[in-house]
N, C-alpha and C positions, 0 to 999 in steps of 0.2 A: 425666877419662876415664870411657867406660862400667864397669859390672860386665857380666859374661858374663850370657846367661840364664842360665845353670846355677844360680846366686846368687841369681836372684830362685825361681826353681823349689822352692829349698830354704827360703829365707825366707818364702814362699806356704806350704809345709808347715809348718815349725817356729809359726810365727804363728796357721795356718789363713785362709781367705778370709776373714770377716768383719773379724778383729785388721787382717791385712793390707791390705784395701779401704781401712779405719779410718785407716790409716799413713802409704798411697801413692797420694794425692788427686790424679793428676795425672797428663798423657799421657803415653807413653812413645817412644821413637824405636831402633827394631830393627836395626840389621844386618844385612843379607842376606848378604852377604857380605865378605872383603875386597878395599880399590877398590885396582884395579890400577893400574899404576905409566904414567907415559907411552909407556916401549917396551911394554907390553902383560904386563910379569912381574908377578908376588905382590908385594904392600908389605908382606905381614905380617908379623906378629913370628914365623915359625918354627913357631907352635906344629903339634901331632899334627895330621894329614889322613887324610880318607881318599881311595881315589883311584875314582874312577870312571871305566868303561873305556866306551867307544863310538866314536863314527868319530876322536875325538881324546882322548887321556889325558889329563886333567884334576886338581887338585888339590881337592877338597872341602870346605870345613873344616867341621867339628861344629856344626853350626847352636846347638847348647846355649854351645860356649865363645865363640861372636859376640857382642861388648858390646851392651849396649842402656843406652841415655842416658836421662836423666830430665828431661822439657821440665818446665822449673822455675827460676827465676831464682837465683841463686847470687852469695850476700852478697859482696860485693867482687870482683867479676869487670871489672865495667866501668861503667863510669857511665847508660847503656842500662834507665833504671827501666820504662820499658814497651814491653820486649822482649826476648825469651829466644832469647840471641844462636849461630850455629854457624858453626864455621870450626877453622882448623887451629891459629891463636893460644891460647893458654895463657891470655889473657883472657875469652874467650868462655863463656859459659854451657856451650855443652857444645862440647867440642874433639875433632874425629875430625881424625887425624892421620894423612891421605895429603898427596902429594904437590899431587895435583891439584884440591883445595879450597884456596880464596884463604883469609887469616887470617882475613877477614871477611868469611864467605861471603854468608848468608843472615841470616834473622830469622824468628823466629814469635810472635806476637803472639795474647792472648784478648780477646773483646768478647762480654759479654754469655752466656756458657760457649760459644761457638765459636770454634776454633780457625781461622787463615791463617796464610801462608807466604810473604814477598817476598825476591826473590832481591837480594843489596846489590851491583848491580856488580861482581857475580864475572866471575873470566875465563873460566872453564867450564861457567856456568850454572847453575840449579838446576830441577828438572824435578817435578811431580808428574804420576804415572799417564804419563810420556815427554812433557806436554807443557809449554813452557818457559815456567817461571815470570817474569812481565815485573818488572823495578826498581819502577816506579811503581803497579803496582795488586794488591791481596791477593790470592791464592787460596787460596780453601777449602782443611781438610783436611777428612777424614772418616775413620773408623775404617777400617783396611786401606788407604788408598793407598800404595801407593808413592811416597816421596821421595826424590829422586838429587840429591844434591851431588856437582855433575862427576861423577865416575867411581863414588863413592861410594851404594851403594843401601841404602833404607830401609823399612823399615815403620812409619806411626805410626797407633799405639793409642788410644784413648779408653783412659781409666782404666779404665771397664768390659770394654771389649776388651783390654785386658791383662790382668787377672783372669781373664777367660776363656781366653786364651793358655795362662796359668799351671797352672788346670785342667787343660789339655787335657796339657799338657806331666806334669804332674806324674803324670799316670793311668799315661800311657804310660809314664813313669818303673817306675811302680808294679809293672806288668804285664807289664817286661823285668825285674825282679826288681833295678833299678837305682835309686841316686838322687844 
């Protein structure tokens, strides 16, 4: 399971950016929010929201307590040595745990320092930037796109662009007098 950003916000501070950079060699994969359920409700765990008010009442949650996953292969997950697996299974490199991600959703894969994304015969698809990822052929990522597993949306980083994330986060921390 991911850590929130909050966790990395605070470990980018405690560390500083360089110790940090140093540490966490490796993309990241963000939360946008949590993936709604089939009938269209919350799958989350409960936690604090906040609510924002417009033509429909809406549930928010803290973009800081949103996990963010760490694309990175993880020693005894699954037999998948070249490739850093997502899905809802408890086998998978990194496991988001909605309804509507297959066990074995997707795969991302490095060649050369650039990162792709093939969708494994999920039932719900996997989408970068909304357009659908095919079984058979890679697609790129790139720093900031968007990746939706089924219901589930994402941001993935370059290692750089997450440091930089972290920055930015932590300033604003800083400046609300919070951390």
């Amino acid at each position: 399971m991911g850590r929130p950003l909050r966790w990395y916000v605070r470990e980018y501070d405690d560390l500083g950016p360089v110790r940090f950079a140093a540490e966490h060699r490796h993309p990241f994969l963000r939360l946008l929010a949590r993936p709604l359920a089939e009938d269209g409700s919350d799958s989350g765990s409960g936690r604090f929201v906040t609510m924002r008010v417009g033509k429909n009442l809406e549930s928010v949650p803290d973009p800081l307590e949103l996990p963010v996953y760490s694309v990175r292969k993880v020693e005894g997950k699954n037999v998948f040595a070249m490739m850093i697996t997502v899905g809802r299974a408890p086998n998978n490199d990194i496991q988001i745990d909605a309804s509507s991600i297959s066990k074995f959703h997707a795969y991302l894969e490095e060649r050369d320092g650039a990162w792709s994304i093939r969708d494994a015969n999920s039932s719900n698809g996997t989408f970068v930037n909304e357009v659908p990822v095919a079984n058979d052929a890679s697609t790129p990522l790139a720093e900031g796109d968007e990746v939706r597993f089924a219901r589930a949306k994402c941001r993935f980083h370059t290692h750089e662009g997450f440091v930089e994330l972290l920055a930015r986060e932590a300033e604003r921390l800083r400046q609300r007098g919070t951390r």
